[in-house]
C-alpha positions in Angstrom: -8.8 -19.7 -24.6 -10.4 -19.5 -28.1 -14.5 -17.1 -27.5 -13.1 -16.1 -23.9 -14.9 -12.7 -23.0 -13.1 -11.2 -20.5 -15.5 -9.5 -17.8 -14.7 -5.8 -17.9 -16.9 -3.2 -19.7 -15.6 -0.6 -21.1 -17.6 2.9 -21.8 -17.7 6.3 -22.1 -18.6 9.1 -18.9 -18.8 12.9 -19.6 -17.0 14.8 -17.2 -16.6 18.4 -16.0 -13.0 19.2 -15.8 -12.5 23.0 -15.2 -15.3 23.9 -16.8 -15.5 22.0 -19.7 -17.0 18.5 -20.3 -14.6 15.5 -21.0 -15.0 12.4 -22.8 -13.2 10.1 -20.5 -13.0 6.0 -21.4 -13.2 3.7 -18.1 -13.8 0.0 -18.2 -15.3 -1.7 -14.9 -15.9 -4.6 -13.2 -17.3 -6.2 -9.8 -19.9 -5.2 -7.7 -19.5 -3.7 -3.9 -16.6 -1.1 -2.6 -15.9 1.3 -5.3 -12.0 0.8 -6.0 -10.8 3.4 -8.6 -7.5 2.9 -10.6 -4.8 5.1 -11.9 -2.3 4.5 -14.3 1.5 5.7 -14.6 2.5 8.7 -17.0 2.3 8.0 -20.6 0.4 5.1 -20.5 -3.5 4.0 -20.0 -6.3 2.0 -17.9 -5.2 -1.3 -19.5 -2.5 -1.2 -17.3 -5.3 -2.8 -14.7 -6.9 -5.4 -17.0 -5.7 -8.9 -14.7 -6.9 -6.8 -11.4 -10.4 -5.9 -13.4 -10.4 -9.6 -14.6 -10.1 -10.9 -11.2 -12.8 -12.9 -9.7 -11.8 -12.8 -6.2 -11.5 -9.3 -6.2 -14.7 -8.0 -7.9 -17.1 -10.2 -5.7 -16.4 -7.3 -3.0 -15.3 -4.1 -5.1 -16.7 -2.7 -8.4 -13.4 -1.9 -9.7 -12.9 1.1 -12.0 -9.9 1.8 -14.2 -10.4 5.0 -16.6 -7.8 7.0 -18.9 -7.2 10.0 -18.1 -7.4 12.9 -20.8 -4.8 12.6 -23.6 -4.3 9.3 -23.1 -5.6 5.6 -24.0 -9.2 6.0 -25.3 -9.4 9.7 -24.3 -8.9 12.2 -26.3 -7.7 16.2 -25.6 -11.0 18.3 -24.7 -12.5 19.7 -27.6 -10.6 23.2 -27.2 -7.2 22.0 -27.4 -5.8 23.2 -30.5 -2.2 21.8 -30.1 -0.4 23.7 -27.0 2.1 21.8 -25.1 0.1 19.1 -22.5 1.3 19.9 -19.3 -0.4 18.5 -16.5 -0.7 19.8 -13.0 -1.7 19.0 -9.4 -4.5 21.2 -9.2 -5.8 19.5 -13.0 -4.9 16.2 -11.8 -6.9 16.0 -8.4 -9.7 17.4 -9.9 -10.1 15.3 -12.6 -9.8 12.2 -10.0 -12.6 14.2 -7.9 -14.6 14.9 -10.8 -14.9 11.4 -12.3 -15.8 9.8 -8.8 -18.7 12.3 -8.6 -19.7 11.4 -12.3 -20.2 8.0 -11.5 -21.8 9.0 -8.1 -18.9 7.2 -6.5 -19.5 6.6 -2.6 -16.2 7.2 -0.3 -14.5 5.1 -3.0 -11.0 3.6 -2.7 -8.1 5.3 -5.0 -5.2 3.1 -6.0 -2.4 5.1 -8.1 0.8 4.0 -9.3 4.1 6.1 -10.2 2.0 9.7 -10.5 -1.5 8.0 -9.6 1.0 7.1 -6.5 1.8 10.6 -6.1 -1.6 12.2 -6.5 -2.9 9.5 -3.9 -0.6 11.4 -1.4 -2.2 14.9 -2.4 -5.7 13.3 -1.8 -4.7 12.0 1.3 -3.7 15.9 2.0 -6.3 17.7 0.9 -9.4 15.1 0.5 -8.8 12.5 3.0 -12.8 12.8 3.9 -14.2 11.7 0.3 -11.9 8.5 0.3 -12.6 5.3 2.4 -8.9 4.1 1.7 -5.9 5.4 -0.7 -3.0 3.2 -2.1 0.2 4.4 -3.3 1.7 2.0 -5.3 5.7 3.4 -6.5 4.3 6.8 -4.2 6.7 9.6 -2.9 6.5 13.1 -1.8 9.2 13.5 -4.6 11.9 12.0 -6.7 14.8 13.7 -7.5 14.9 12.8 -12.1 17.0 10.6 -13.3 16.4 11.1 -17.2 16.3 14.0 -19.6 12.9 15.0 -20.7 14.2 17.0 -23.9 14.0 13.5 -25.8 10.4 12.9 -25.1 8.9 15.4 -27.8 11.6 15.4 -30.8 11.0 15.4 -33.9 13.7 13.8 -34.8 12.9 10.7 -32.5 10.4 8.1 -32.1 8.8 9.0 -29.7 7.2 6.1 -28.4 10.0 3.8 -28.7 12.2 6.4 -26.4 9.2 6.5 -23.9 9.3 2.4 -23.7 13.3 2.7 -23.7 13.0 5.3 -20.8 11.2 3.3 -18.2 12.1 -1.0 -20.0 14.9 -0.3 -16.8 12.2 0.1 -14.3 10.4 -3.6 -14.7 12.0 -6.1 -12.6 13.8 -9.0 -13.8 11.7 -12.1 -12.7 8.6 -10.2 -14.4 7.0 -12.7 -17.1 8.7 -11.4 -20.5 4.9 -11.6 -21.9 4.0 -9.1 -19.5 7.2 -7.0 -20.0 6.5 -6.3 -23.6 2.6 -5.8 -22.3 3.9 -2.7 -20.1 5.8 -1.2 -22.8 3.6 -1.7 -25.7 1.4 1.1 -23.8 4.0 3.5 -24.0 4.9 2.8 -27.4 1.6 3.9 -28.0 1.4 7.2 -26.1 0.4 10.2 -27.4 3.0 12.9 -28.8 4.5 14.8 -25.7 2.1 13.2 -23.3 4.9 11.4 -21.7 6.4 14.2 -21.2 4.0 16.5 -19.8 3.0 13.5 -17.2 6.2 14.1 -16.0 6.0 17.9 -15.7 3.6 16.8 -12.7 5.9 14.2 -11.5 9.0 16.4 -11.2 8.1 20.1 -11.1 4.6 20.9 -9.9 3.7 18.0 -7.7 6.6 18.2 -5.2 5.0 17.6 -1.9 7.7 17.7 0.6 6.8 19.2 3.6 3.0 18.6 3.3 2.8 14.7 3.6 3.1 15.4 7.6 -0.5 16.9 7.3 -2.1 13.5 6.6 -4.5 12.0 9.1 -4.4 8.5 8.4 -7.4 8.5 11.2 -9.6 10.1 8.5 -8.8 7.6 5.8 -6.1 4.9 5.8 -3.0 5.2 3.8 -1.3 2.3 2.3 2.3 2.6 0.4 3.6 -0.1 -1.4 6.7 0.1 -3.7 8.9 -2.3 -6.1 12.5 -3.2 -4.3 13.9 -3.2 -7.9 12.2 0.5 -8.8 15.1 3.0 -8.9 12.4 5.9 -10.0 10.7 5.7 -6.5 13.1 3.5 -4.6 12.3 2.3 -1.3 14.0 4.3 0.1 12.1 7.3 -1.4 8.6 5.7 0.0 10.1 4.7 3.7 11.3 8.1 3.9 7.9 10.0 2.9 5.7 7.9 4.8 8.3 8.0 7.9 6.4 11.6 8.1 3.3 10.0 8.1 1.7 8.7 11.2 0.0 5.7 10.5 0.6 4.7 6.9 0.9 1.4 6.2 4.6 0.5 4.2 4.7 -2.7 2.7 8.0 -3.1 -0.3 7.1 -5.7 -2.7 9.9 -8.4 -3.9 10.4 -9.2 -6.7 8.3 -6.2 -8.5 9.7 -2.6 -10.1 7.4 0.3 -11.5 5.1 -1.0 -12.9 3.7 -4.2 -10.5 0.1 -4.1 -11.2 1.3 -5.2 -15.3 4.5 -6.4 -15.4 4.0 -9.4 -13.1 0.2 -9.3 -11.9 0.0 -12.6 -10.0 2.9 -11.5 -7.9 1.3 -8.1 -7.5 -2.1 -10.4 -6.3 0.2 -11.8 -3.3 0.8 -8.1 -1.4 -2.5 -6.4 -2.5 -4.8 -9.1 -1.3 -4.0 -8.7 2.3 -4.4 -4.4 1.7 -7.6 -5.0 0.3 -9.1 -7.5 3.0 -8.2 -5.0 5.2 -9.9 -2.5 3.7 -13.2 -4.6 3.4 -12.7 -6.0 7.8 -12.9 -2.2 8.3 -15.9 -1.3 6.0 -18.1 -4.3 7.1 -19.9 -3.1 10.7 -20.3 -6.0 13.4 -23.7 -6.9 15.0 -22.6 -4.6 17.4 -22.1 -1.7 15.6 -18.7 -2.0 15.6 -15.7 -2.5 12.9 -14.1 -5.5 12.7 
């Protein structure tokens, strides 16, 4: 549609990551529930742009989707001087934390997919009292690796056309082929061994077995929801973590892989409707005082 302006806003918040500010991008939309989004490894907050742009939605949440350092529109912190990016569980929960109390964020929702998935869990853990709801989307405790990191950061080859290669497998095959080359055009773009140091979290330092069982979905509600055609975080991998989880919700998606939020959004729209009316029936109070 020739002069359409999509709805999202897009700026800049300083942030205190370890003790040092950060320029992180985030775009926004809505007005209501604060609903903050994460993106996969190696990619960015665009992943998010048909849930930002959805009218529905943003009548009742304000949603949020921001980059996280090194990638998208946020650069390395001004003392990086070119060291291998590696990031961690510790770095990565804090930076979640950190931005939600830059934006004075109130018990906000947290939706991650692939390693937003996976930090979601470690919220759920160790935070479960700042959140009102988290969603996993692609979420285990762990995934045994199926690929071979050494060809993410090589000199001799491109790197961003390996990173697309890696995870092209991961999209399911009814996704719309516009929305296919979408997802991957991200990763294309990644930043030199960002990729890979995402996934330093993903298969090393964020292995949560045998912590999941400490949830308290009673503090804040947990909601898993996984691809049946993703073969990084099968199904099998997200029925078996939250099967140590008492009271997370387990919903497997048809027709969806990795990546379901961008590589077939109106799809996606059909499961995470119903999660976030939930969400909003438990946040509204009844005359009474009560939820309903």
């Amino acid at each position: 549609m020739t002069g359409y302006i999509e709805p999202m806003v897009g700026r800049y918040v300083h942030v205190e990551i370890d003790g040092e500010t950060h320029r992180i991008y985030f775009e926004e939309n809505g007005a209501g529930i604060p609903l903050v989004c994460l993106h996969t490894a190696g990619s960015d907050g665009r992943q998010w742009r048909h849930l930002l742009a959805d009218d529905e939605f943003t009548k009742k949440f304000r949603i949020l989707a921001f980059d996280m350092p090194w990638h998208g529109k946020s650069n390395p912190p001004a003392s990086w001087n070119g060291e291998e990016y590696r990031l961690t569980t510790a770095r990565y929960t804090q930076t979640v934390r950190a931005f939600c109390k830059a934006l004075d964020l109130e018990k906000p929702v947290v939706m991650g997919c692939s390693i937003g998935g996976r930090i979601v869990l470690n919220l759920a853990i160790d935070h479960a009292a700042e959140f009102r709801a988290l969603i996993g989307l692609e979420a285990a405790d762990f995934q045994a690796p199926w690929y071979d990191t050494s060809w993410l950061h090589r000199p001799d080859v491109h790197g961003g056309e390996i990173c697309a290669a890696l995870v092209s497998g991961l999209i399911a095959p009814q996704s719309p082929e516009v929305s296919r080359n979408e997802t991957l055009w991200a990763y294309m773009q990644s930043g030199p061994g960002v990729f890979k140091g995402d996934l330093y979290f993903y298969r090393v330092d964020g292995d949560l077995r045998g912590r999941v069982e400490g949830i308290d979905t009673s503090a804040c509600p947990l909601y898993l929801l996984t691809g049946e055609y993703d073969f990084s975080c099968t199904p099998e991998d997200t029925k078996r973590t939250a099967s140590a989880i008492a009271g997370a919700s387990v919903t497997i998606m048809e027709h969806l892989g990795h990546f379901p939020m961008s590589e077939n959004p109106e799809q996606f729209r059909r499961y995470i409707a119903p999660v976030l009316g939930q969400i909003l029936k438990q946040s509204i109070p009844s005359k009474q005082g009560e939820h309903v």
